[in-house]
C-alpha positions as CSV (number, residue, x, y, z in Angstrom):
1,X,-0.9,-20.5,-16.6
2,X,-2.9,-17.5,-15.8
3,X,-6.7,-18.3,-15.9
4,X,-8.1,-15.5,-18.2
5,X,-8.7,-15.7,-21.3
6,X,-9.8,-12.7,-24.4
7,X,-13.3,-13.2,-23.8
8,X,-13.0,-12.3,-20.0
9,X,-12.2,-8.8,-21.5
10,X,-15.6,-8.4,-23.4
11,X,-14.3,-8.8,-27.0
12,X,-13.5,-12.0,-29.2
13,X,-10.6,-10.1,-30.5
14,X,-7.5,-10.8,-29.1
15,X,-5.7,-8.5,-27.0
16,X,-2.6,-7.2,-29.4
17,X,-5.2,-6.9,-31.9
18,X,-7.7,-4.7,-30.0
19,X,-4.6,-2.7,-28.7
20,X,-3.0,-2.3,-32.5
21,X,-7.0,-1.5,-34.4
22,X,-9.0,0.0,-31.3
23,X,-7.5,2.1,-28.6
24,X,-5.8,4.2,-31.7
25,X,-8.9,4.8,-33.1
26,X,-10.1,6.3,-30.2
27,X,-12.8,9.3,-31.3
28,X,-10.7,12.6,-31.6
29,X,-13.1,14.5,-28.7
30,X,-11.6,11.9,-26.6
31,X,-8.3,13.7,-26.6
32,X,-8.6,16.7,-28.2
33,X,-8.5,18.3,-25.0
34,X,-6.1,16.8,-22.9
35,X,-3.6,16.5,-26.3
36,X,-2.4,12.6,-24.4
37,X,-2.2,10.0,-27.5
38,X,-3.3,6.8,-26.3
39,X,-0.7,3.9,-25.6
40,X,-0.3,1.5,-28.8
41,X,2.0,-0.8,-30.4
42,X,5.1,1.1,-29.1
43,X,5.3,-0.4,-25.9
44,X,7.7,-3.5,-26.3
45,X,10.8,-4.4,-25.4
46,X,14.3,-4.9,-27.7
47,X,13.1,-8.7,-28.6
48,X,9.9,-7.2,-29.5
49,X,7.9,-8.4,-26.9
50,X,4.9,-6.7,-26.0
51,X,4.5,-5.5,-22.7
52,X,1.3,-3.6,-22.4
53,X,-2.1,-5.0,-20.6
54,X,-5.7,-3.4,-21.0
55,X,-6.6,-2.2,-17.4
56,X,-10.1,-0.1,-18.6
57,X,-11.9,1.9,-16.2
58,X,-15.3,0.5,-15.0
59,X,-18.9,1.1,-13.2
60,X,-20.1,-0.5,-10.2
61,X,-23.6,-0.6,-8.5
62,X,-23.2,1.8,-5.4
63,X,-25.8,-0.6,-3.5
64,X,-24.1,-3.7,-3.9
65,X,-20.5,-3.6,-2.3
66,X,-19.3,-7.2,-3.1
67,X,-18.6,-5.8,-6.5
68,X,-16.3,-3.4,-5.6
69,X,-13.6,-6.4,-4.2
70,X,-13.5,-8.1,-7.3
71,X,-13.9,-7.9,-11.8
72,X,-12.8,-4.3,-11.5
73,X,-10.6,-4.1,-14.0
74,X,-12.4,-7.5,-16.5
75,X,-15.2,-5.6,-18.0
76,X,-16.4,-4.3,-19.9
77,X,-13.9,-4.0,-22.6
78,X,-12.3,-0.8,-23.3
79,X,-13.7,-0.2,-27.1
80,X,-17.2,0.2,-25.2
81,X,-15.0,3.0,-23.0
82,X,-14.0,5.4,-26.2
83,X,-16.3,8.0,-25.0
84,X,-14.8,8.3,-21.9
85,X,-11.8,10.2,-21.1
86,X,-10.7,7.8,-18.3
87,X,-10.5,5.6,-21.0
88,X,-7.0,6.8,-22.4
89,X,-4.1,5.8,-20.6
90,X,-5.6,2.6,-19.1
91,X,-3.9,0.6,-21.7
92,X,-0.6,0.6,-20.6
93,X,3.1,-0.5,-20.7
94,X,4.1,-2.7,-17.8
95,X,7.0,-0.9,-16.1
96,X,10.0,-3.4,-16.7
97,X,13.4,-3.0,-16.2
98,X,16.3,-5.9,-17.6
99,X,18.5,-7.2,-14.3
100,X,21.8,-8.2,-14.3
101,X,21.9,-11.5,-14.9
102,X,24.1,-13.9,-12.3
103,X,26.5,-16.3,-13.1
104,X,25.2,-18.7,-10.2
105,X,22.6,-19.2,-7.8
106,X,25.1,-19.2,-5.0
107,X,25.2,-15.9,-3.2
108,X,28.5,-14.2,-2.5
109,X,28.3,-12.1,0.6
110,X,29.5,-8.2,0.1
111,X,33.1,-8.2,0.7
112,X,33.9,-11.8,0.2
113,X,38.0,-11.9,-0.8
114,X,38.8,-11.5,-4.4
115,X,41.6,-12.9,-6.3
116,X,42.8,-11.8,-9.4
117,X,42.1,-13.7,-12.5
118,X,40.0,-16.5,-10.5
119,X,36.6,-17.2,-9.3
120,X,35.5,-15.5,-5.5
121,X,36.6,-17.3,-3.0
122,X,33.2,-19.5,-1.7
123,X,32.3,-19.5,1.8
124,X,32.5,-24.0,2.7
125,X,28.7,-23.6,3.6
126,X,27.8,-22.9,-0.1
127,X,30.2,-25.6,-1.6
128,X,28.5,-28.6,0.4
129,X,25.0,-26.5,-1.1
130,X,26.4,-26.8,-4.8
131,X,27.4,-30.5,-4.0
132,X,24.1,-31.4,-2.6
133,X,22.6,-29.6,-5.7
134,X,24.2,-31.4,-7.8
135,X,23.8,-35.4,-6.4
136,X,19.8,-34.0,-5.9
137,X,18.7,-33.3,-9.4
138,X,15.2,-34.7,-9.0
139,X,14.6,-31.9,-6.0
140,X,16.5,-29.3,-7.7
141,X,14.5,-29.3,-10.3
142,X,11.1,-29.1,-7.8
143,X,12.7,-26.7,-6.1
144,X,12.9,-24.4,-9.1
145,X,9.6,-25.0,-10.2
146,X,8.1,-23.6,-7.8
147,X,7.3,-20.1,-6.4
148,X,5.8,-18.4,-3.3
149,X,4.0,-15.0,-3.5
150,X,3.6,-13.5,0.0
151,X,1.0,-10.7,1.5
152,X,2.6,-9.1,4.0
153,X,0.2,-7.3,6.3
154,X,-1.4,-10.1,8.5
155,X,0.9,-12.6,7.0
156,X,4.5,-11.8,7.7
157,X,3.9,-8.6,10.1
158,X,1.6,-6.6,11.9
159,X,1.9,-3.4,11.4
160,X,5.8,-2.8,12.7
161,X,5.2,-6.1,14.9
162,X,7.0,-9.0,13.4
163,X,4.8,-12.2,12.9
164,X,7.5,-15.1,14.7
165,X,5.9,-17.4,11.8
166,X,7.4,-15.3,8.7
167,X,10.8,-14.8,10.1
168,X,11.2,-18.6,10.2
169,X,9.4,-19.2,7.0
170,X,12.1,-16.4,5.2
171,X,15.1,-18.9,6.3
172,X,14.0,-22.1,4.3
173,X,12.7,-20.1,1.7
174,X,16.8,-18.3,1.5
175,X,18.8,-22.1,1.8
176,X,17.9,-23.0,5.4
177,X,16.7,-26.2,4.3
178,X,18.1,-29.5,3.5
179,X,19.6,-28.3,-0.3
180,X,20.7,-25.1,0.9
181,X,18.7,-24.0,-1.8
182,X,17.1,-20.8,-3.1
183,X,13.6,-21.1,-3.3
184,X,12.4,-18.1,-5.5
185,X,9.6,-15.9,-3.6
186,X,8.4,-11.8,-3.7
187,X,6.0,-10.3,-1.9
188,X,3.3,-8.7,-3.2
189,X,1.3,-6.5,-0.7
190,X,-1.5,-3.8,-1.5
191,X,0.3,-1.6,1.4
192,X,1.5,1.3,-0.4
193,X,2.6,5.3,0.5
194,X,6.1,4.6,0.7
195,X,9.4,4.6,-2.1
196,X,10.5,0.9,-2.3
197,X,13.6,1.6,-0.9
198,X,13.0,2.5,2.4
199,X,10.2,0.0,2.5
200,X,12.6,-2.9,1.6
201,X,14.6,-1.7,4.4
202,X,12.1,-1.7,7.3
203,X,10.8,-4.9,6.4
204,X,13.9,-6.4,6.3
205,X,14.8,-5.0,10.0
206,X,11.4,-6.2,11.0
207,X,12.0,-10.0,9.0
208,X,15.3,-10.1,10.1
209,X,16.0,-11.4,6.4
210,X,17.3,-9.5,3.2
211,X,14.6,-8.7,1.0
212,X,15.5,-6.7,-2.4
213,X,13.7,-4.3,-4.0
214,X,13.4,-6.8,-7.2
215,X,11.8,-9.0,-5.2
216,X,8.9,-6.1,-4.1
217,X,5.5,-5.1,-5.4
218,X,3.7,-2.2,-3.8
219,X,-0.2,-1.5,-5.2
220,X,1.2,1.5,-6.8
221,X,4.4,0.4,-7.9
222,X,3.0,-0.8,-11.8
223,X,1.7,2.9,-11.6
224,X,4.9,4.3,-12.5
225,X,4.1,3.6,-16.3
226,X,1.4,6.4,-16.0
227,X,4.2,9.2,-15.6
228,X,4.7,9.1,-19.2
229,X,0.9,10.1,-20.3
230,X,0.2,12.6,-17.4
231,X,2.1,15.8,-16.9
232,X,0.1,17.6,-14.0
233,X,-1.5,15.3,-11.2
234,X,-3.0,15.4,-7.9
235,X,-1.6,12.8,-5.6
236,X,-2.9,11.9,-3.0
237,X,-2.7,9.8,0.4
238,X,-0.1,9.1,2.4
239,X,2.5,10.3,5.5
240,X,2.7,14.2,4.9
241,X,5.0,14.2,1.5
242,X,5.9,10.5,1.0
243,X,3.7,10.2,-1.9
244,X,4.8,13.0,-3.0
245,X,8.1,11.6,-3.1
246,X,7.1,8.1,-4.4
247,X,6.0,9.8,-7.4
248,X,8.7,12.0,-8.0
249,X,10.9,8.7,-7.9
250,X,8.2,7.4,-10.6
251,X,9.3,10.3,-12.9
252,X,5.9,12.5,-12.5
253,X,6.5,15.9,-13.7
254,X,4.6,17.7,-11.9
255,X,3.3,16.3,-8.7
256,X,0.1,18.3,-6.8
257,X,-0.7,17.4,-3.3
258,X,-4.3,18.5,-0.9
259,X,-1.4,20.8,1.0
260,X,-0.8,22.9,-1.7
261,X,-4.1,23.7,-3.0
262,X,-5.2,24.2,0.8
263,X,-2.5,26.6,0.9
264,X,-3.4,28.8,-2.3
265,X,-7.3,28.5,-1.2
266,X,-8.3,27.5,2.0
267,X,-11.8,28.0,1.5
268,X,-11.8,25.0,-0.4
269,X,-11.8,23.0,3.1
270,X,-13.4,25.3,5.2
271,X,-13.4,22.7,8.4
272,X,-9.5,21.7,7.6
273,X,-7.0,23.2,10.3
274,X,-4.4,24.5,8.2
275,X,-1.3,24.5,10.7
276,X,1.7,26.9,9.9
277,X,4.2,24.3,9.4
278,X,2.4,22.2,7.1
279,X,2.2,25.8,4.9
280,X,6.1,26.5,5.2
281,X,6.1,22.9,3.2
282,X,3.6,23.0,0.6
283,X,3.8,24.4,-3.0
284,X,1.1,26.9,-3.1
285,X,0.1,28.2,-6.9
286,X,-2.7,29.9,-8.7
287,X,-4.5,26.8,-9.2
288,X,-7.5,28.5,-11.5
289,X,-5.0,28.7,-14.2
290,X,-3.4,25.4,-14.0
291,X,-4.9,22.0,-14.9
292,X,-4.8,18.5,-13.6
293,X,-4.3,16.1,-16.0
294,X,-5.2,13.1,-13.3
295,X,-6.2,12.3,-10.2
296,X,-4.1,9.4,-8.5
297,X,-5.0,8.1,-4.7
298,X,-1.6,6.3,-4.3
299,X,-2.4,5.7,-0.5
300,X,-4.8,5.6,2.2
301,X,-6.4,8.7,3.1
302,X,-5.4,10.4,6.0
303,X,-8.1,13.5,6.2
304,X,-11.3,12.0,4.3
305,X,-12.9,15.0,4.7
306,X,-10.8,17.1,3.0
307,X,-9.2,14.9,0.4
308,X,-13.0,13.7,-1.0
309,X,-13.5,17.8,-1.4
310,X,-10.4,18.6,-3.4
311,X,-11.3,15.3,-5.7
312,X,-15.0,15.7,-5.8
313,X,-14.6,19.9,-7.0
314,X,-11.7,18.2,-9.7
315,X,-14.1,15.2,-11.0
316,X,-16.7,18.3,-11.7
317,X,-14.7,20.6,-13.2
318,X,-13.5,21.7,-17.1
319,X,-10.5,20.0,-17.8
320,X,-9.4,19.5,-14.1
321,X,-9.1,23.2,-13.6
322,X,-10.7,24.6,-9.6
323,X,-13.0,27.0,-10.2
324,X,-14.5,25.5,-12.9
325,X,-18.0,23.5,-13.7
326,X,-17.7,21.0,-16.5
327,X,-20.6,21.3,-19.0
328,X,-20.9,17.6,-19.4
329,X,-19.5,16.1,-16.5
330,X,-18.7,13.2,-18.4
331,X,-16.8,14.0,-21.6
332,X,-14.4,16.6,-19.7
333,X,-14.0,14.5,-16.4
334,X,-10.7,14.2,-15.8
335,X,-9.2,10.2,-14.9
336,X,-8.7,9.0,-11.2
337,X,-6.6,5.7,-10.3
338,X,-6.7,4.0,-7.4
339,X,-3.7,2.1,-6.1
340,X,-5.8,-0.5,-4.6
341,X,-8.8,-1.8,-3.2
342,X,-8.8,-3.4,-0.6
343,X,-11.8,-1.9,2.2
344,X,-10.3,-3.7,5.3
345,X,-6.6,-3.9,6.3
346,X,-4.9,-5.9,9.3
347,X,-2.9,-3.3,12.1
348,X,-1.9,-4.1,15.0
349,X,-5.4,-3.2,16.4
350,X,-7.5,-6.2,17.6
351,X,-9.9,-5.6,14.5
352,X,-9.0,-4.6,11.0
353,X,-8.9,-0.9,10.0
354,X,-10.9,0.6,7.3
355,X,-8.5,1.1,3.8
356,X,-7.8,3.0,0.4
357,X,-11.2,0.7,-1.1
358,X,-13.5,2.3,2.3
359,X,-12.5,5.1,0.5
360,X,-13.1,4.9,-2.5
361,X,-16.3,3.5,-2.2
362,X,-17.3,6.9,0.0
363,X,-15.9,8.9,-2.7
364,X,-18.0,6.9,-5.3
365,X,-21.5,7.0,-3.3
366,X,-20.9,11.2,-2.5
367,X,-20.3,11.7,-6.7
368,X,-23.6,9.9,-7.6
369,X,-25.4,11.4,-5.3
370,X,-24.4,14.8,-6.7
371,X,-24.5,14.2,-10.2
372,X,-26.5,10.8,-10.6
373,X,-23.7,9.5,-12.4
374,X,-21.6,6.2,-11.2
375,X,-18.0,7.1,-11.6
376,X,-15.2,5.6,-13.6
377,X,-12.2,4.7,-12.1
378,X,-9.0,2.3,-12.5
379,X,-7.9,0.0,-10.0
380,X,-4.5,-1.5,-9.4
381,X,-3.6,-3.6,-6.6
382,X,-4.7,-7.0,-6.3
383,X,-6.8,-8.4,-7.2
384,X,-6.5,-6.7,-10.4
385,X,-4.9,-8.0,-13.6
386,X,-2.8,-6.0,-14.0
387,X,-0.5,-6.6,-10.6
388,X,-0.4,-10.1,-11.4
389,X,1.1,-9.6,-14.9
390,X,3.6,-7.4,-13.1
391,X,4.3,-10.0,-10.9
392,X,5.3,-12.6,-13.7
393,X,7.9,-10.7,-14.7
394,X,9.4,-9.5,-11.4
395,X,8.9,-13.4,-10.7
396,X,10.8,-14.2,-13.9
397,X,13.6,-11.6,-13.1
398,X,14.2,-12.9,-9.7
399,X,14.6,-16.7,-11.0
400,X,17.3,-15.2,-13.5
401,X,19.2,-13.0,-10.0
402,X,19.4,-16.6,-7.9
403,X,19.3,-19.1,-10.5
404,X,20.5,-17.7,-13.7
405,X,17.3,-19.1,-15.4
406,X,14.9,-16.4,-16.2
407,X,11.1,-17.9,-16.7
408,X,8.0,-18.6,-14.7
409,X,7.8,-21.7,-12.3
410,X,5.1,-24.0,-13.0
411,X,3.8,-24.4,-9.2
412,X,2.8,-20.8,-7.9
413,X,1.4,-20.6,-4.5
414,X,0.0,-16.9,-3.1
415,X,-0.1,-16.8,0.6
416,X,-2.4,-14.5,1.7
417,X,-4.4,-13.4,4.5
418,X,-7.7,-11.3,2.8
419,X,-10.1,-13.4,0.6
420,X,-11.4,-10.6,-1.4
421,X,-7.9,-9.7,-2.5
422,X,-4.9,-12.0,-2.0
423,X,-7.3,-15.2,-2.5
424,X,-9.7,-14.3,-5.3
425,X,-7.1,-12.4,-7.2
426,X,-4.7,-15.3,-6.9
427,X,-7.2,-18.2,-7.8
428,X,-8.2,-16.0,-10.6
429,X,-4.9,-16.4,-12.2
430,X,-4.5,-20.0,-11.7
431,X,-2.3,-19.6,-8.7
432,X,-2.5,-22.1,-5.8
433,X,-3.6,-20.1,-2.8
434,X,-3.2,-20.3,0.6
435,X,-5.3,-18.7,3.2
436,X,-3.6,-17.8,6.7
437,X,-5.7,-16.8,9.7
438,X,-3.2,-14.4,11.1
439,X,-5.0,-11.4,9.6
440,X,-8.2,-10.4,8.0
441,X,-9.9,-14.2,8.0
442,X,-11.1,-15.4,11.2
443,X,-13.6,-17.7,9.4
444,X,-14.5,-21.3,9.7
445,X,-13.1,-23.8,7.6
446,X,-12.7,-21.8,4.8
447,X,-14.4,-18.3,3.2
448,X,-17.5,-19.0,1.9
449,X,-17.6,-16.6,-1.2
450,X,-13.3,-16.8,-2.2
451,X,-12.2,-20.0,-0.8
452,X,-8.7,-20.8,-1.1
453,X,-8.1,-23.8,-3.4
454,X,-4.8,-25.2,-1.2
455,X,-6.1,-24.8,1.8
456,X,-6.8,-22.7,4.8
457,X,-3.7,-22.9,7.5
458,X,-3.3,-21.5,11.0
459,X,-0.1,-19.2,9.7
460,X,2.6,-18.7,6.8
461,X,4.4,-21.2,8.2
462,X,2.1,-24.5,8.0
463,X,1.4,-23.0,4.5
464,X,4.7,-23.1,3.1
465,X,5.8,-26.0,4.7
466,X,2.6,-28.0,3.4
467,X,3.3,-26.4,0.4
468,X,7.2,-27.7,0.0
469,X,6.6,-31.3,1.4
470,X,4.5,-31.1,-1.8
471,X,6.4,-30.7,-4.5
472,X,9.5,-31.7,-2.8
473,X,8.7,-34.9,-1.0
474,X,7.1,-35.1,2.7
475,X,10.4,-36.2,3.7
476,X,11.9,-32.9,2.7
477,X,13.6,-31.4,5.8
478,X,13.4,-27.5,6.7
479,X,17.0,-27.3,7.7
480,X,21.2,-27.1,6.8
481,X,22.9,-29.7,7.9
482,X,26.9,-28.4,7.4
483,X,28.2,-31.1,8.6
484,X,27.5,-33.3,5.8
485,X,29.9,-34.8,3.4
486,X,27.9,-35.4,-0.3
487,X,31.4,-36.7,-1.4
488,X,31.3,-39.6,1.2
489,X,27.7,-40.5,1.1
490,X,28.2,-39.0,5.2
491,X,25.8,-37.9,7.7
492,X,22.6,-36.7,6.4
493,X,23.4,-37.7,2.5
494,X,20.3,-39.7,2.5
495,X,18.1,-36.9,3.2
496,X,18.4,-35.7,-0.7
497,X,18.6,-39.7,-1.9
């Protein structure tokens, strides 16, 4: 299904064999320094399976932003990237972890009476469901076959403001529909800053609808793989210490925020106000004797100013160590990742807010002005490769939770409200995409330069519905009826005829 192919990552060679010949024959100056092997064949999973993408770091023009949206992660290929040290590590495992698999689709409320030695007892709503299910095999089978992928920002919410659209569009999509049927769906949203866990827990306040964390993709959430190459790193972005936390979560060993080093030096932001409290809760150090393996923005900035100082003295210095001057700024540079790229985000302010890409592209401009030099950098989020992978298996591992079937639907639609993200990054990889008008687009008819190949629709709840009467017929009906009787042919039966 997805719409790449080997030659859209510069080389003729396929990818296992690039991986397995090229990034281990990286040149030893690469690494001698930071002493971090290179990912290689080692990343699969007990069947064997290999689960590692190339995501190489890249260039961009500073004077022509359009690049910066889209192809960041495509080319060129990482064996023209050996000289680099943000080349090692960019070829790495996707962070996948084996569910439990379920015995049905139904779903069994917590603390649904047991009984010893037989089945749970099921609630009459989800008996007529498995009847219907099974006289409506045809549907069934539709309904399995396909897949929804949902932005959230500007799509489901604003901000903490529930969009009246999503809540509805939730329902259908968890058996308030004419099957009572599970149709699968996971959101995949470039918001990041925040563990899973309490994220999953405010949206589903906000939704009014469970959500589960298996069914959740933040833009930093394939990062977690990178814990395992990088011992000291700067994070930054973020609520006070919430990244912080995200990437202790991750596993990170040893996790460097802006607070500490402004508490062990604050010269090194001489404009910051440095408040007392913040210094009670930082982890001040003698900084000129430790070094940062990597740099990673996990979150929107939320002092520019100070943030693009601490990162700008790192990117120059010898082995990512402060008070240091690299000889060649290249070579000893340290790696920086980038959760996401996005440059606009939807709030609930009337226009949309600058993001994490605004950012970055500041950072980039201010390090080629000072050392004529464009700067390499990897980008996660969508529309990179690399979430989209991640997103076939959490797809995958969700069809197994609900339906016991564990593999990719053929029909996959993204519902999105940002063309240079959700919509490019979806048609990219042969996904059916939606474009909604609740957030970033206020366009015409549809974007000019990413236009969505399903359509454009007015919110999430015309797209999904358009989307259903689709594959499931245009008689297909977005609600239960319990008072049906499949046994008797009764009221309703010849909705699933």
């Amino acid at each position: 299904m997805p719409a790449y192919d080997d030659s859209d990552f510069g080389d003729s060679t396929p990818l296992n064999q690039a991986k397995s010949h090229d990034i281990n024959r990286a040149p030893s100056n690469n690494l001698s320094a930071g002493g971090l092997a290179i990912p290689g064949d080692g990343s699969s999973d007990a069947h064997g399976t290999a689960h590692s993408i190339e995501v190489p770091a890249t260039r961009s023009s500073i004077a022509d932003a359009s690049h910066y949206m889209h192809n960041l992660s495509l080319s060129p290929s990482m064996r023209d990237r050996r000289g680099s040290r943000n080349s090692f590590g960019t070829s790495l495992p996707i962070p996948r972890s084996k569910r439990q698999s379920r015995l049905s689709s139904v779903h069994y409320p917590e603390g649904v009476a047991q009984r010893p030695g037989m089945p749970p007892i099921q609630p009459s709503r989800d008996i007529i469901a498995a009847q219907l299910q099974d006289l409506a095999g045809e549907k069934v089978t539709a309904a399995k076959d396909m897949a929804f992928v949902f932005d959230i920002d500007g799509v489901l919410v604003h901000g903490d403001r529930l969009i009246p659209e999503g809540k509805r569009v939730l329902e259908i999509l968890n058996g308030e529909n004419e099957l009572g049927i599970k149709i699968p769906h996971i959101f995949l949203t470039n918001g990041s800053g925040k563990r899973e866990v309490p994220r999953v827990e405010q949206l589903s306040k906000i939704l009014h609808n469970p959500i589960s964390t298996e069914q959740f993709i933040q833009s930093h959430t394939p990062m977690r793989a990178l814990a395992e190459y990088y011992k000291t790193v700067l994070v930054v972005g973020g609520e006070g210490y919430k990244c912080r936390e995200v990437a202790e979560e991750y596993g990170f060993e040893d996790i460097v925020v802006p607070n500490d080093i402004i508490a062990w030096d604050p010269t090194i932001a001489p404009y910051r106000v440095f408040t007392e409290e913040e210094r009670k809760t930082s982890r001040p150090r003698d900084f000129s004797k430790t070094n940062i393996d990597a740099i990673m923005v996990f979150s929107d900035s939320r002092d520019y100013a100070t943030d693009i100082q601490i990162i700008m003295d790192l990117l120059q210095s010898e082995n990512g160590r402060f008070g240091t001057r690299a000889a060649d700024p290249v070579s000893q540079r340290i790696p920086i990742y980038f959760s996401q790229g996005d440059m606009l985000c939807p709030t609930e302010h009337p226009f949309p807010r600058m993001s994490q890409g605004a950012f970055r592209i500041g950072l980039e401009a201010m390090y080629k002005s000072l050392t004529g030099v464009d700067l390499e950098r990897v980008v996660y989020g969508k529309p990179e490769l690399a979430t989209y992978k991640y997103a076939d298996e959490v797809i995958a591992s969700w069809m197994e939770t609900i339906h016991n079937d564990e593999r990719l639907p053929k029909n996959i639609y993204m519902i999105g409200d940002n063309p240079a993200s959700d919509i490019i990054g979806g048609n990219m990889y042969g996904w059916n995409t939606c474009l909604v008008r609740t957030g970033v687009f206020q366009g015409g008819e549809n974007d000019e330069e990413n236009p969505a190949n399903f359509g454009v629709f007015k919110n999430v709840y015309e797209a999904v519905t358009t989307a259903m009467k689709k594959e499931l017929g245009q008689d297909f009906k977005f609600e239960f009826n319990e008072s049906i009787n499949p046994s008797t042919h009764g009221i309703g039966a010849s909705a699933i005829e």
